[in-house]
One Martini backbone bead per residue (centre of mass of N, CA, C, O) as a GRO file, in nm:
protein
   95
    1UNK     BB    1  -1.466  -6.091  -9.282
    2UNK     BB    2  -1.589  -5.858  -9.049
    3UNK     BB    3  -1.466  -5.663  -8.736
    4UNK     BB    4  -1.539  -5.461  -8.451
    5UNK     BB    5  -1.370  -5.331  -8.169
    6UNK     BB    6  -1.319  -5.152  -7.866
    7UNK     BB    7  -1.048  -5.213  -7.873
    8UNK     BB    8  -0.688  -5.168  -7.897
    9UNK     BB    9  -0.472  -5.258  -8.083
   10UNK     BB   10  -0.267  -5.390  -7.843
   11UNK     BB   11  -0.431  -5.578  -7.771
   12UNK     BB   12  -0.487  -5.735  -8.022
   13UNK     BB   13  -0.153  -5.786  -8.074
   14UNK     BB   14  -0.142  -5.925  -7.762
   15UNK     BB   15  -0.340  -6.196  -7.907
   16UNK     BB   16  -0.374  -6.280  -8.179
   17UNK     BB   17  -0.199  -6.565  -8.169
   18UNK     BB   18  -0.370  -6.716  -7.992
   19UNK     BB   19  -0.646  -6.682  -8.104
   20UNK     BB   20  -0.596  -6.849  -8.357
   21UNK     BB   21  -0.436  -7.140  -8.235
   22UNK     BB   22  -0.730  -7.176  -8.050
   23UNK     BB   23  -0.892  -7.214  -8.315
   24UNK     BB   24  -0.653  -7.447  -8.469
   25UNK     BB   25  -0.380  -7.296  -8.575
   26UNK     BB   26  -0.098  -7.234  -8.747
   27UNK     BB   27   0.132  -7.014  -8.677
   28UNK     BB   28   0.337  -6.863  -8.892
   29UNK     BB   29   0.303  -6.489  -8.915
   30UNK     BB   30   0.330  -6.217  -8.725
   31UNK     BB   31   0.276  -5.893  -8.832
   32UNK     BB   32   0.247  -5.541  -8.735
   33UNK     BB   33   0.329  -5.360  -8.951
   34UNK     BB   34   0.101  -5.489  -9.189
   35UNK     BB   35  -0.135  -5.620  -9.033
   36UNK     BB   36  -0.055  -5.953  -8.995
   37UNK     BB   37  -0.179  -6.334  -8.998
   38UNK     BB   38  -0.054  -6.608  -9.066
   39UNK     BB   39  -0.216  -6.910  -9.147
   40UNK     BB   40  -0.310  -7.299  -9.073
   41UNK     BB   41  -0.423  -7.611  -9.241
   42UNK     BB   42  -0.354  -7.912  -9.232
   43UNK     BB   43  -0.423  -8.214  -9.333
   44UNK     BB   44  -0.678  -8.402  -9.381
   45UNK     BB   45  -0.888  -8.683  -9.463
   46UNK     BB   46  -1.099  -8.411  -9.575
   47UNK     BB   47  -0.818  -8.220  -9.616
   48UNK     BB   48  -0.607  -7.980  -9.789
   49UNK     BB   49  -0.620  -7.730  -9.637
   50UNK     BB   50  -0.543  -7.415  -9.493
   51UNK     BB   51  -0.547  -7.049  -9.552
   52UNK     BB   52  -0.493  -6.767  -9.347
   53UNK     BB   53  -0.591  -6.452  -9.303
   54UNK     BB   54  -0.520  -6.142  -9.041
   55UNK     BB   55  -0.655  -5.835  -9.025
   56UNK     BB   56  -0.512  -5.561  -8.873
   57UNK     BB   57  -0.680  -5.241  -8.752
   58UNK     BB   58  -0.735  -4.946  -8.721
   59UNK     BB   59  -1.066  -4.783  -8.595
   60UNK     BB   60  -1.122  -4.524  -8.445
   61UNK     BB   61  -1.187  -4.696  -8.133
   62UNK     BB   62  -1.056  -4.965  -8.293
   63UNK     BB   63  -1.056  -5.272  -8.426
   64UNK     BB   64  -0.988  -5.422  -8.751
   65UNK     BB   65  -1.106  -5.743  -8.793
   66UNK     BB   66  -0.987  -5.973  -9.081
   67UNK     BB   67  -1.083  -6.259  -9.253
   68UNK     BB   68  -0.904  -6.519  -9.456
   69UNK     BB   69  -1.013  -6.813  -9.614
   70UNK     BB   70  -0.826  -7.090  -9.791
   71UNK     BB   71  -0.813  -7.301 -10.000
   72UNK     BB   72  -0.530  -7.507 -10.093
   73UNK     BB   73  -0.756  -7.664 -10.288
   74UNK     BB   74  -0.972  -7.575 -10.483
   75UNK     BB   75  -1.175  -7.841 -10.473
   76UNK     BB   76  -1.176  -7.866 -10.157
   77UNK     BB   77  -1.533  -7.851 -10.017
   78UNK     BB   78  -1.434  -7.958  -9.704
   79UNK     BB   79  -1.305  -7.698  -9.592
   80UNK     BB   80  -1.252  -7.496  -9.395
   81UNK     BB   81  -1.395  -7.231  -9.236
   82UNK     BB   82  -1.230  -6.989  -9.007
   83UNK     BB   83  -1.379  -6.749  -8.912
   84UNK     BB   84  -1.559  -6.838  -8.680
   85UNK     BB   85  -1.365  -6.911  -8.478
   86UNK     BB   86  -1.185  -6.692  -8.447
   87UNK     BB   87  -1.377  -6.492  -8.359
   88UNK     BB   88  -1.424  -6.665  -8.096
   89UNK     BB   89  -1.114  -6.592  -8.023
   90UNK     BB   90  -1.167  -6.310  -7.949
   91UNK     BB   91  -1.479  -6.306  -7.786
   92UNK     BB   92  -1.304  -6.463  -7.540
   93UNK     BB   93  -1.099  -6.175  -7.526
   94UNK     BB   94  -1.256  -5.920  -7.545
   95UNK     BB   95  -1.582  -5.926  -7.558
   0.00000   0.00000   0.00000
């Protein structure tokens, strides 16, 4: 899934980590060189943990942000989606 924001790449660049991080995942690492945050999110009771990549681009006047959200392990049902946490903490912080 994906967003356009109205903000400038540096803005969104500048909040990348926090916003991810404040959505509840661990940043593993973010380049900016490549465009993207790897994140995860370790095992808990009913999850074997998931894995999240955030693409980020410039798009027009504004930033391209792409989440993808996957299950750590094909069967886990239970996993969470964090498409939209991570987004809400985008939109929380950039309006």
């Amino acid at each position: 899934m994906a967003r356009v924001y109205a903000a400038p790449p540096a803005s969104v660049w500048a909040i990348a980590g926090e916003a991810v991080g404040a959505a509840g995942l661990d940043v593993v690492s973010v380049d900016q060189a490549r465009g993207v945050v790897l994140a995860q999110h370790g095992p808990t009771l009913i999850s074997y943990g998931e894995d999240v990549s955030v693409f980020i681009r410039p798009e027009g006047n504004g930033t391209r942000i792409e989440v993808v959200s996957l299950r750590a392990e094909a069967a886990n049902v239970l996993a969470t989606n964090w498409t939209d946490p991570i987004f809400e903490a985008f939109d929380a912080r950039l309006g």
